[in-house]
C-alpha positions in Angstrom: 58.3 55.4 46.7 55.2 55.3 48.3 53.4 58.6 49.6 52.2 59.3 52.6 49.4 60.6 53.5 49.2 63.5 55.5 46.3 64.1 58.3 43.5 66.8 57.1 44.4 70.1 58.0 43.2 71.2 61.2 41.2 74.2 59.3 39.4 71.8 57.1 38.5 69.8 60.2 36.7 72.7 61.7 35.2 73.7 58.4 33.6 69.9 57.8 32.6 69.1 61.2 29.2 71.7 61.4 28.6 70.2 57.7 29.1 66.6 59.6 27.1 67.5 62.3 24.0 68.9 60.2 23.9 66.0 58.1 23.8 63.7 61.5 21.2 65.7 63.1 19.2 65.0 59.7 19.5 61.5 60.0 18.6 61.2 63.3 15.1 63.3 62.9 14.4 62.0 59.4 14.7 58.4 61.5 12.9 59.5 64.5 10.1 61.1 62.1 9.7 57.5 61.0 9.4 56.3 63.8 6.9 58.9 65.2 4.6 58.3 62.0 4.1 54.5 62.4 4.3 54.5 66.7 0.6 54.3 66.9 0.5 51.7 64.0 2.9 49.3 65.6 4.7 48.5 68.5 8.1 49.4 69.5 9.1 45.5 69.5 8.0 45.3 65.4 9.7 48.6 64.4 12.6 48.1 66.7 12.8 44.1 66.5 16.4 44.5 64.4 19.2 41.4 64.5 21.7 42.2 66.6 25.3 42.1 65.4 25.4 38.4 65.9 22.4 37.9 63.8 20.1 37.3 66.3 16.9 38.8 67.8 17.3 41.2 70.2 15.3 41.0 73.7 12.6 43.2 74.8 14.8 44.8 77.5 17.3 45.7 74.7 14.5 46.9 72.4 13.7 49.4 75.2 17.0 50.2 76.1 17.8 51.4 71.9 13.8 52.9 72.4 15.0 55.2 74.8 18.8 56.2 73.5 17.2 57.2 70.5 14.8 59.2 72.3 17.3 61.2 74.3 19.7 61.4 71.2 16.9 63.1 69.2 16.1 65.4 72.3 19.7 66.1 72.5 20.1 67.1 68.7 17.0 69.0 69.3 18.1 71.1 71.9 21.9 71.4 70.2 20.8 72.4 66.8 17.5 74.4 67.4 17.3 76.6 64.5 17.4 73.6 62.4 14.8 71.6 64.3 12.7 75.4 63.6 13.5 74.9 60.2 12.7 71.9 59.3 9.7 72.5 61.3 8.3 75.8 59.2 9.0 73.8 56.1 6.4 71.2 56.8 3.9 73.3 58.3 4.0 75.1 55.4 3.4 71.9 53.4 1.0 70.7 55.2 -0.5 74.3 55.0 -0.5 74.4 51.0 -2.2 71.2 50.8 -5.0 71.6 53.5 -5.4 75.1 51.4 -5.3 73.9 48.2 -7.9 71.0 48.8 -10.2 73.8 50.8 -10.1 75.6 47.2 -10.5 72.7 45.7 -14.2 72.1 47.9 -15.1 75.9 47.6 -14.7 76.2 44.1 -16.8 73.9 41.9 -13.7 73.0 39.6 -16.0 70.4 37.7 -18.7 73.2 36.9 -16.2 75.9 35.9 -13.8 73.4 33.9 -17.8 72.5 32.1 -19.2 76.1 31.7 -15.3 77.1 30.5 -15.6 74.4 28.1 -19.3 75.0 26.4 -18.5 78.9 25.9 -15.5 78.1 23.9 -17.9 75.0 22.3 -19.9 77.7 21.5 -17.9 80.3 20.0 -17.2 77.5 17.6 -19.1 77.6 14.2 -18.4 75.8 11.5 -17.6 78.4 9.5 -14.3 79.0 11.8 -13.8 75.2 11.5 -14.1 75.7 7.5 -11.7 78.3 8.0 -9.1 77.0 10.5 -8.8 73.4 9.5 -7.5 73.5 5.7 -5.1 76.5 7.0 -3.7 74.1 9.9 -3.2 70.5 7.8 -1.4 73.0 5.1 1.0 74.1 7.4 1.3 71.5 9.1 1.9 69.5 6.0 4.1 71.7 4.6 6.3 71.8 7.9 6.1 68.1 7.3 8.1 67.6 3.9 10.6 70.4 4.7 11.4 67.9 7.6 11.5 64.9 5.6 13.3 67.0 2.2 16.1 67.7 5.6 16.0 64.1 6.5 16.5 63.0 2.5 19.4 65.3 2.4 21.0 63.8 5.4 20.6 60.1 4.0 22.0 61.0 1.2 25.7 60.9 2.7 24.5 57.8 4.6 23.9 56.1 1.1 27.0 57.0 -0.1 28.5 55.8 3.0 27.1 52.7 2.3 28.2 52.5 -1.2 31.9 53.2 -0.2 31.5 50.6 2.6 30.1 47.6 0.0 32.7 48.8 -2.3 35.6 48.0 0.4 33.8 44.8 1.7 34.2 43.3 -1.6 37.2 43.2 -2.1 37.8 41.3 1.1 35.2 38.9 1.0 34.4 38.4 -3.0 31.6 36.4 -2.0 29.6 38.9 -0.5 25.9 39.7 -1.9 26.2 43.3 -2.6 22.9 43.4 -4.0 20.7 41.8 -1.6 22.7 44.3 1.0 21.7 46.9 -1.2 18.1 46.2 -1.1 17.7 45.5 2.4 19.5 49.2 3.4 17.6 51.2 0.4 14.2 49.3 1.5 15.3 50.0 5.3 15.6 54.0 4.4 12.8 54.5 2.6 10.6 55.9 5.6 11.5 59.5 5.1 10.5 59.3 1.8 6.9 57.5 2.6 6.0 60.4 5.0 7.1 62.7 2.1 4.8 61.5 -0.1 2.0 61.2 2.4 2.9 64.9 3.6 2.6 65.9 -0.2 -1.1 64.5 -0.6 -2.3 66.5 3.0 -0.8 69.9 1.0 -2.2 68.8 -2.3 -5.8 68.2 -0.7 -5.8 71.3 1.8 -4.7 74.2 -0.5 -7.5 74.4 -3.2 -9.9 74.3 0.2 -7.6 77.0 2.1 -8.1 80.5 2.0 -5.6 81.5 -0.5 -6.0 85.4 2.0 -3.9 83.6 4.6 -1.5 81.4 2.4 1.9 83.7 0.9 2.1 81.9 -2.2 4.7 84.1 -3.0 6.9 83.4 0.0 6.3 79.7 -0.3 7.1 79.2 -4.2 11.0 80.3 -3.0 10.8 78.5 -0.5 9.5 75.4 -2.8 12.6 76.5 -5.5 14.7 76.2 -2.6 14.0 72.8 -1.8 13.9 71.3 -5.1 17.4 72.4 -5.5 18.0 70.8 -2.4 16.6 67.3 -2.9 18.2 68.0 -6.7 21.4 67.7 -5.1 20.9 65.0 -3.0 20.6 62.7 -5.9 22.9 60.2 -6.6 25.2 60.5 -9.1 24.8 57.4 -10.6 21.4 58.2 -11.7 22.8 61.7 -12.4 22.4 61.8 -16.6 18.6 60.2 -15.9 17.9 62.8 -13.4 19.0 65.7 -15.5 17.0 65.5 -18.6 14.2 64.2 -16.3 14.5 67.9 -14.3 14.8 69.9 -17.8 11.6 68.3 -19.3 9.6 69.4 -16.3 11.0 72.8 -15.9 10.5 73.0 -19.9 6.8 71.6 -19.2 5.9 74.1 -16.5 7.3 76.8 -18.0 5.0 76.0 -21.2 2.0 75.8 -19.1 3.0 79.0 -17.3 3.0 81.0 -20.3 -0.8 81.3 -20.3 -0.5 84.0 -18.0 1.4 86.3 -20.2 -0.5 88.9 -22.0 -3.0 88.1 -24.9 -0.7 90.0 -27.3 2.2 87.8 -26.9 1.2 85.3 -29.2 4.4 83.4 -29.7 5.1 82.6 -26.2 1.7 81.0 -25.6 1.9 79.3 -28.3 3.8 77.0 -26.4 1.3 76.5 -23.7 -1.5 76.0 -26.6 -3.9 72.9 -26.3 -4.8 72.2 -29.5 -7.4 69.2 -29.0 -8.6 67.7 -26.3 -10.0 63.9 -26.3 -12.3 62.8 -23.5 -11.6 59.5 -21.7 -14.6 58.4 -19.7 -16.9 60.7 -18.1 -14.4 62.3 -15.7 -11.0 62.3 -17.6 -9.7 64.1 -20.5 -6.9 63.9 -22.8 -5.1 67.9 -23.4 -3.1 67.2 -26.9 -0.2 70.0 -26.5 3.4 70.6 -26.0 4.0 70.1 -22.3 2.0 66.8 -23.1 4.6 65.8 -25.0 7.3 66.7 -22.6 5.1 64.9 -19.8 5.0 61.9 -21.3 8.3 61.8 -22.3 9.3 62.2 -18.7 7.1 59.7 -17.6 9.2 57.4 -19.8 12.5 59.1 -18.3 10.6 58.0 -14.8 10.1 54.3 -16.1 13.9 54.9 -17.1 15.3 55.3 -13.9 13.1 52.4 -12.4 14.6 49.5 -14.4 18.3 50.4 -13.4 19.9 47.2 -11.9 17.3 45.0 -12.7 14.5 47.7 -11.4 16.3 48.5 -8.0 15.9 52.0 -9.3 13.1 52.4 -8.1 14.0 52.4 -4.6 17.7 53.9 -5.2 16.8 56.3 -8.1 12.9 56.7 -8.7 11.6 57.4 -5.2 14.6 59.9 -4.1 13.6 61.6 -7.8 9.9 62.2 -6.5 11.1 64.5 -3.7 12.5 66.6 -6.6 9.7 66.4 -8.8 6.8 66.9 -6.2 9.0 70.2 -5.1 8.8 71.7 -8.7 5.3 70.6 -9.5 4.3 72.3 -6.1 6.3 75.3 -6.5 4.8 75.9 -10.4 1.3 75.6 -8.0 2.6 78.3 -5.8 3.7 80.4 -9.0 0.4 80.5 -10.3 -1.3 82.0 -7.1 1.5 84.6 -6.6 1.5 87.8 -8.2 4.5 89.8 -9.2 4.2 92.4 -6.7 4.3 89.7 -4.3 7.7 88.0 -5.5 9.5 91.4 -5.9 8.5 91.8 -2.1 9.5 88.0 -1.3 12.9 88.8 -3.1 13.8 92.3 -1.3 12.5 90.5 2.2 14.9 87.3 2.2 17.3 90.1 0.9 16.6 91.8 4.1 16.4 88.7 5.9 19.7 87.9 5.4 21.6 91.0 5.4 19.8 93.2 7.3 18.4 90.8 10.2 19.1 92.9 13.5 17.2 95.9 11.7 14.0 93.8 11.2 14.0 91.9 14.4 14.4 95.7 16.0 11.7 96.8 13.6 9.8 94.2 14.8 10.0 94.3 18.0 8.8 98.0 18.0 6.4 96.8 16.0 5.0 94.5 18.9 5.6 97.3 21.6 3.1 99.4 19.4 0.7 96.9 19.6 0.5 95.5 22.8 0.0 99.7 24.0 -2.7 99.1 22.0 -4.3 96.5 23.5 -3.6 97.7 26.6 -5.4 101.3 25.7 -8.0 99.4 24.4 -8.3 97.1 27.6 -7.7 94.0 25.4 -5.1 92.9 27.1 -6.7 92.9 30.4 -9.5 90.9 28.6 -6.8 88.3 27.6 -5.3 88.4 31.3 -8.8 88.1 33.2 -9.9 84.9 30.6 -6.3 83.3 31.2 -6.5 83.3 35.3 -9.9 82.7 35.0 -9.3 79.6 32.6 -5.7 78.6 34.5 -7.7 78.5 38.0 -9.1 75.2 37.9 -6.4 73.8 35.5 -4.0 74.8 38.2 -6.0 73.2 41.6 -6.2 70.2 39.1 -2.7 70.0 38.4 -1.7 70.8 41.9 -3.6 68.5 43.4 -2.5 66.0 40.9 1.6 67.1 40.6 2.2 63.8 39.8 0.9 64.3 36.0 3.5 66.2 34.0 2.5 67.8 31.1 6.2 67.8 29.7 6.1 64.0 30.4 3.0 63.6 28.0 4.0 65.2 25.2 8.0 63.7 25.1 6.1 60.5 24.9 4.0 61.9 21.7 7.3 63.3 20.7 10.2 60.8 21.3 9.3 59.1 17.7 9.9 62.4 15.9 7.6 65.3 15.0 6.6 63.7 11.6 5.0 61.3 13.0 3.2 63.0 16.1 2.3 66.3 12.8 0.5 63.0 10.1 -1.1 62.2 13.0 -2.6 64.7 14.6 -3.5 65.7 10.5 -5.3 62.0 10.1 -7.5 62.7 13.5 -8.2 66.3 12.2 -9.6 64.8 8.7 -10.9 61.4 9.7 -13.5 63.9 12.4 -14.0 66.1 9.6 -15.1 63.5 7.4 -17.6 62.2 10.2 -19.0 65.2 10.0 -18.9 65.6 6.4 -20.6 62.5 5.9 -23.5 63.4 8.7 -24.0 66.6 7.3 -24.3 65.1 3.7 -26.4 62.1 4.3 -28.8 60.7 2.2 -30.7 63.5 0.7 -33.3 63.8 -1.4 -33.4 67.5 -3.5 -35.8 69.0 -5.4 -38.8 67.0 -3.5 -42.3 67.3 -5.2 -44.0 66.5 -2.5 -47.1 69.4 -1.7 -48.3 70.0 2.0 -51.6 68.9 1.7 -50.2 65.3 0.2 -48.2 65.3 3.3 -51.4 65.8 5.4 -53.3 63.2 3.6 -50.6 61.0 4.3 -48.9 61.9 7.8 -52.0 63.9 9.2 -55.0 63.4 10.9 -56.9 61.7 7.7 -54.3 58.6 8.6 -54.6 58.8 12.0 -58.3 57.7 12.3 -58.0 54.8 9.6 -54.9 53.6 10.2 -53.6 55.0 13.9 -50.5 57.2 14.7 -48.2 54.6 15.4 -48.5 52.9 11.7 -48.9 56.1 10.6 -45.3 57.0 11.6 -43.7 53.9 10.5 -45.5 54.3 7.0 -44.1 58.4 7.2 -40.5 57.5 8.1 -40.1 56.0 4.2 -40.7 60.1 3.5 -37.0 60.7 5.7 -34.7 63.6 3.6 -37.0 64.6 1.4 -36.4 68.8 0.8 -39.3 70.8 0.6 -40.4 74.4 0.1 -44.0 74.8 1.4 -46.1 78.1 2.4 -47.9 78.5 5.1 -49.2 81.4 7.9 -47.1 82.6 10.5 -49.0 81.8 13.6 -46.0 82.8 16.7 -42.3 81.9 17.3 -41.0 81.7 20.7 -37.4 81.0 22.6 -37.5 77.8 22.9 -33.1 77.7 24.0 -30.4 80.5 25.0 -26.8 79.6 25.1 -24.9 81.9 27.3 -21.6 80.7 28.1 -20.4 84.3 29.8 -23.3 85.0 31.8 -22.7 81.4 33.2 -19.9 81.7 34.3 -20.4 85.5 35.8 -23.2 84.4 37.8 -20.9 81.5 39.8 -18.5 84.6 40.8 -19.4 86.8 43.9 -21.1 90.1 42.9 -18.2 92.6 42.9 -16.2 90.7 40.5 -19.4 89.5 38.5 -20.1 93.6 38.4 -16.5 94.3 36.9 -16.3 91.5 34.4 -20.3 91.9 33.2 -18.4 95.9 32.2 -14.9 94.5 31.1 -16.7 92.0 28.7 -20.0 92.7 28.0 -22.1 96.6 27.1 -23.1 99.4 29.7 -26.6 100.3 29.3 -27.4 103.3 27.9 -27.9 106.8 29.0 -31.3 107.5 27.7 -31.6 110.9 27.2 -34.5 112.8 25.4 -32.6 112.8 22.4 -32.0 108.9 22.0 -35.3 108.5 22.7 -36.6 111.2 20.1 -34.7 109.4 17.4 -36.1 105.4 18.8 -39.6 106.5 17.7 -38.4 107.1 13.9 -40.3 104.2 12.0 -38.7 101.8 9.5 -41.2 103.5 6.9 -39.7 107.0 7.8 -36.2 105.7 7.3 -36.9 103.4 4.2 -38.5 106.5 2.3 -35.6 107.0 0.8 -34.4 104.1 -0.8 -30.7 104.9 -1.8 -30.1 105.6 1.6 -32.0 102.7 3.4 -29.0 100.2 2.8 -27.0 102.9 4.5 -29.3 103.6 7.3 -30.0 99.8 8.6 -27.9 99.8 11.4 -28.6 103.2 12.8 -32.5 101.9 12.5 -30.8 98.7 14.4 -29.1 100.6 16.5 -31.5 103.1 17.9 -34.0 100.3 17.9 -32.1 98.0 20.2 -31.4 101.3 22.2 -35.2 101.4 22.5 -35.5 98.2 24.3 -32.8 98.6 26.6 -34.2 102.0 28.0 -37.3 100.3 28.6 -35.6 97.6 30.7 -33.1 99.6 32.2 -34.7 100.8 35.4 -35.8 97.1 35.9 -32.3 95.6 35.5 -30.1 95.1 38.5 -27.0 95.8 36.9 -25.3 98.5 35.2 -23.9 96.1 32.5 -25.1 93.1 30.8 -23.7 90.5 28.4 -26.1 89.6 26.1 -24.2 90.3 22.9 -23.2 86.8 23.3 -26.6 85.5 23.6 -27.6 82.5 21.1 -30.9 81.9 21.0 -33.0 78.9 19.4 -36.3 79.7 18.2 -39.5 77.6 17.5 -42.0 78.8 14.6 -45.0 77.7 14.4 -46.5 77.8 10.6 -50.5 76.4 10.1 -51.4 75.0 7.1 -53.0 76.7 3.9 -55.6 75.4 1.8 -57.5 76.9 -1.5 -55.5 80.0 -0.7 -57.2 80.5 2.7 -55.7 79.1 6.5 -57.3 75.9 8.0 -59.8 76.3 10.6 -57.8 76.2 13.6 -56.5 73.2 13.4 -53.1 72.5 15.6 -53.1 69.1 14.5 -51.8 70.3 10.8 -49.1 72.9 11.7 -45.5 72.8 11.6 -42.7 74.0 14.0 -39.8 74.8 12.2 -36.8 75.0 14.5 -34.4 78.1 13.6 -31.0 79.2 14.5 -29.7 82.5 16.1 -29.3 83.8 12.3 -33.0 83.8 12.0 -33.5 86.4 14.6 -34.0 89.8 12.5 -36.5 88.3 10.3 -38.5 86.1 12.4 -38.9 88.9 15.6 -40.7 91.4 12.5 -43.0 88.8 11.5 -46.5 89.6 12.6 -49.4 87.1 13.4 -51.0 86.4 9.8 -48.2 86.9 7.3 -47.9 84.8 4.5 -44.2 82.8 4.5 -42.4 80.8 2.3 -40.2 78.4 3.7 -38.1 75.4 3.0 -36.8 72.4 5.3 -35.8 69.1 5.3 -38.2 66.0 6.5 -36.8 64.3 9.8 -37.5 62.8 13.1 -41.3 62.5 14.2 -42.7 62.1 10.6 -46.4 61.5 10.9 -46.4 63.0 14.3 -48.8 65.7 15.9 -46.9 69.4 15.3 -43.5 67.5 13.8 -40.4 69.7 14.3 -38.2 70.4 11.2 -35.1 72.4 10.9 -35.9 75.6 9.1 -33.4 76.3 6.2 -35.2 79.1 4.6 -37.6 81.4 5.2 -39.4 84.3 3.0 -42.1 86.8 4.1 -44.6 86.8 1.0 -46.9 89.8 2.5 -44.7 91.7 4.5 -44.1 95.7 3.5 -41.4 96.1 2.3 -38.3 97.2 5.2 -35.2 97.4 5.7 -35.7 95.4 9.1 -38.1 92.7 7.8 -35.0 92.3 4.7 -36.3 90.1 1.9 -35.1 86.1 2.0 -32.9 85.0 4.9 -31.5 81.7 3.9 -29.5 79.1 6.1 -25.6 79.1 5.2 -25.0 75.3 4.2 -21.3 74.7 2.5 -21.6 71.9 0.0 -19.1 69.6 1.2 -19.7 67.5 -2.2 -18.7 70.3 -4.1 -15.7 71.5 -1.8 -14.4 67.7 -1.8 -14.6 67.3 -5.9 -13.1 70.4 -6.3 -9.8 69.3 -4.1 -10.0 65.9 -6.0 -9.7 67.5 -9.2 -7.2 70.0 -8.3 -5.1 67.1 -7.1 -5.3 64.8 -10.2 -4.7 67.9 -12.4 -1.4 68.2 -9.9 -0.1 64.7 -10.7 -1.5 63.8 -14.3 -2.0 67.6 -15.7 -1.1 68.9 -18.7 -1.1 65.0 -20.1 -4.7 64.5 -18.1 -7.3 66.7 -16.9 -10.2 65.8 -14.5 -13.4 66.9 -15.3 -15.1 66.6 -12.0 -18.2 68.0 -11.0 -20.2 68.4 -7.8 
């Protein structure tokens, strides 16, 4: 039987005909907007010119005729549904308000300038002793983040393997004919990708953590962690490869447990015994051969490795070898971790994953009153208004940018970084990281020449006025360049220095604001001058010689003397300064010193021609502002740019006053902190080929 259907219920008529009607009236207006946006544009023939329901052109006179029903239909709606018409109405005023607005912001405020003057003061908070710091920290963890990812993604192939196996196996018997072996290649070489990034994850880790600080690494935390994961990749081993596998895993836990047992007291002879090297025979320059009992047991697993790689006709190497590596590099990396953890530390990494796992909602209540204690703090401190001021201040024109841009989404950028996995978007962001830093490395190395014995008045006969007149200054500078990198440590008389740059990021950015809220940020961030009462100025006139009388306590006593001596200055310029506040703590200034030439122990004659400006950092400043006119200083640089110049310009790398009394101001030597990037890199190379080769080989690498 068929069924009828029934007419809507008169209820639900009346319910959907207001919901009818609005959606009408929308299309009517959203139609007549159309039309009212291109009537001055075209005509009402072109935008009205439609086939008729024969298919052909309508008239002119019909054109006018639908023109003008429209018209009144719209006026009709208008009048019938006037809230909505208001509605609609508010809605794109106010859209039409926001983006007039936004682009008047955007013309007041110089978004350029700020997004620049934002940009240097964080450039120049930068130093490269933060990016020594920061970068070997962030490719280890990211590294490490890396292979538990890809030790996850082993696991998981693992049961795809077998999977595969099962599936062959079944296939077989169907089809006899079937090449099971050239299946088997094809999938294992298919799925070896996880295990590539593993390996190239290992090498970042190996690299990074002889540079990191070991202060900000928990070794202790990270060697269960490590235990955890060789177990892991352990068990996702196949089983075919399973007797291979476990004698390979007892000789290395055997052989690090050897090598560990040099850490056990000097008394317990027996025991390291075992971790003895009882000769060692050199191979080269840089490698040596350690004769001892975890050699044995290495190469003996080497030959277990070899082992597992000939399996069916040396497709063990992709089925059993590789998948073995993610287990070995584990252990090896967690006997690493081992010997930079203490036992304090693992007692305290055992009780917290104890914790961890049966005590969770205690911690993460403990630690959430942990972070309500310190966040009071920062706001009794006004820290955290510091942080909220610099993150409007910074959002501002990343916001008009954005918003004036909405078509950009930030979400949109970094799923396409992202939709490929996050191994691949961690090794590469680590590859950018260390393929700068070796630019840099390699700029800051160069081509240098140490220990020059070149003497300043060689240099003068050479590069100085004596060439000029016989052989002119331009030849004289191409013959000077050969002299390029050449370190030298000359003396000479301190003739003046003077600020020749000051970087000010803050005070830039302060003086772009109007003056009320320039006033209350110079306080928030910067030092109120002081009060300057008798007392303060009784102590500014102590002298460094009153202070340094006493000279157990002079060490002790340097920065009060700094103190009350900076405290000096300011009172003098306080009733000259228009502000309460200033922020020149984070001044960085650039100095030029200019040294003149000595000869037979006495100063040339006035001669400019001869002297040297030696261009000096911000870490300069104590010694070179308590230099007087006159004083004999020893300093070193390195020869570049206008060689054979008037008044070259050098870097200055060291400086030491020869004749100055001595002060706790003046100090002794200040010296220009230089890392050796040589040394730094041989030291990771050899701490890396003693991770893969040691205790069979041993690099002997120096810098």
């Amino acid at each position: 039987m068929h069924k009828v259907l029934s007419p809507p219920h008169p209820q639900m008529a009346a319910r959907s005909q207001p919901r009818l009607r609005a959606l009408h009236f929308s299309i009517v207006v959203t139609s007549t907007r159309l039309r009212w946006s291109h009537q001055d544009a075209r005509s009402p023939t072109k935008v009205l010119g439609v086939l008729g329901p024969s298919g052909m052109m309508l008239d002119t006179k019909q054109t006018g005729a639908i023109k003008k029903a429209m018209d009144m239909k719209s006026r009709l709606m208008i009048l019938q549904y006037p809230f909505h018409a208001i509605v609609e109405m508010k809605e794109h005023l106010v859209d039409w308000a926001s983006r007039a607005g936004v682009q008047w912001l955007s013309t007041i405020i110089p978004t350029q300038h700020v997004n620049a003057l934002i940009f240097f003061f964080i450039i120049s908070s930068l130093t490269v002793d933060l990016f020594a710091f920061v970068i070997p920290l962030l490719v280890f963890y990211l590294s490490f983040i890396s292979m538990i990812i890809c030790t996850l993604r082993v696991f998981k192939s693992s049961k795809t393997w077998e999977n595969f196996s099962a599936l062959t196996c079944l296939l077989t018997r169907f089809e006899p004919g079937l090449d099971v072996e050239q299946a088997e290649t094809n999938f294992g070489w298919n799925n070896l990708e996880p295990y590539l990034y593993f390996i190239v994850s290992v090498f970042f880790v190996i690299f990074s953590f002889p540079v990191a600080d070991k202060g900000w690494i928990p070794c202790s935390e990270l060697s269960t962690v490590a235990i955890f994961f060789t177990a892991v990749s352990y068990k996702s081993l196949s089983p075919t490869a399973a007797t291979y596998a476990r004698r390979a895993m007892v000789i290395e836990v055997a052989s690090s447990l050897c090598c560990l047992t040099q850490f056990l007291p000097e008394n317990m002879t027996a025991l390291r015994f075992l971790g003895r090297t009882f000769t060692t025979v050199p191979l080269g320059e840089s490698v040596v051969l350690k004769l001892s009992l975890p050699c044995l047991l290495y190469v003996y697993l080497f030959y277990l490795f070899f082992s597992m790689a000939r399996m069916r006709g040396f497709r063990g190497t992709y089925c059993f070898l590789v998948p073995y590596l993610v287990c070995f590099m584990w252990c090896e990396f967690s006997v690493v971790l081992l010997q930079s953890s203490s036992a304090v530390g693992l007692i305290r990494t055992c009780v917290a994953y104890f914790l961890f796992l049966f005590a969770l909602p205690v911690l993460a209540f403990g630690l959430a009153i942990m972070l309500f204690i310190q966040l009071f703090k920062w706001f009794l401190e006004l820290e955290l208004t510091k942080m909220i001021v610099t993150l409007v201040v910074c959002a501002i024109p990343v916001t008009l940018r954005l918003w004036t841009r909405f078509s950009m989404s930030i979400l949109d950028v970094f799923r396409s970084l992202t939709h490929r996995g996050p191994v691949k978007l961690i090794l590469l962001c680590i590859s950018m990281v260390i393929l700068f830093f070796s630019v840099y490395v390699y700029h800051a190395e160069g081509q240098k020449v140490y220990n020059s014995t070149l003497t300043w008045n060689q240099y003068s006969q050479a590069c100085g006025p004596p060439a000029w007149e016989t052989k002119g200054m331009a030849q004289t500078q191409i013959f000077c360049s050969h002299l390029h990198g050449h370190r030298i440590t000359w003396a000479g008389r301190f003739k003046h220095v003077r600020v020749a740059e000051t970087e000010n990021g803050a005070q830039a950015v302060i003086n772009m604001l109007p003056v009320f809220m320039g006033d209350w940020l110079r306080c928030l961030y910067g030092e109120t001058y002081p009060k300057c009462e008798p007392k303060n100025a009784t102590a500014a006139n102590l002298t460094a010689a009153d202070l340094a009388a006493s000279s157990a306590s002079a060490t002790v006593l340097l920065p009060m003397l700094l103190r009350m001596q900076e405290e000096e200055e300011l009172c003098q310029i306080k009733a000259l300064a228009k502000h309460t506040c200033h922020v020149k703590r984070f001044d960085s200034y650039r100095f030029e010193v200019t040294v003149g030439m000595i000869r037979d122990g006495s100063l040339v004659a006035e001669d400019p021609a001869r002297d040297i400006i030696l261009m000096a950092s911000n870490e300069f400043k104590q010694v070179l502002l308590n230099l007087n006119p006159g004083n004999m200083v020893e300093f070193s640089t390195k020869l570049e740019g206008r060689l054979g110049a008037r008044a070259p310009a050098f870097e200055l790398k060291a400086i030491h006053c020869l004749d100055c009394v001595s002060s706790v101001l003046t100090g002794g030597r200040q010296v220009k902190i230089e890392r050796d990037w040589r040394r730094t890199t041989m030291r990771a190379l050899k701490f890396a080929f003693d991770f893969f080769f040691s205790p069979f080989l041993s690099a002997k690498i120096t810098g």
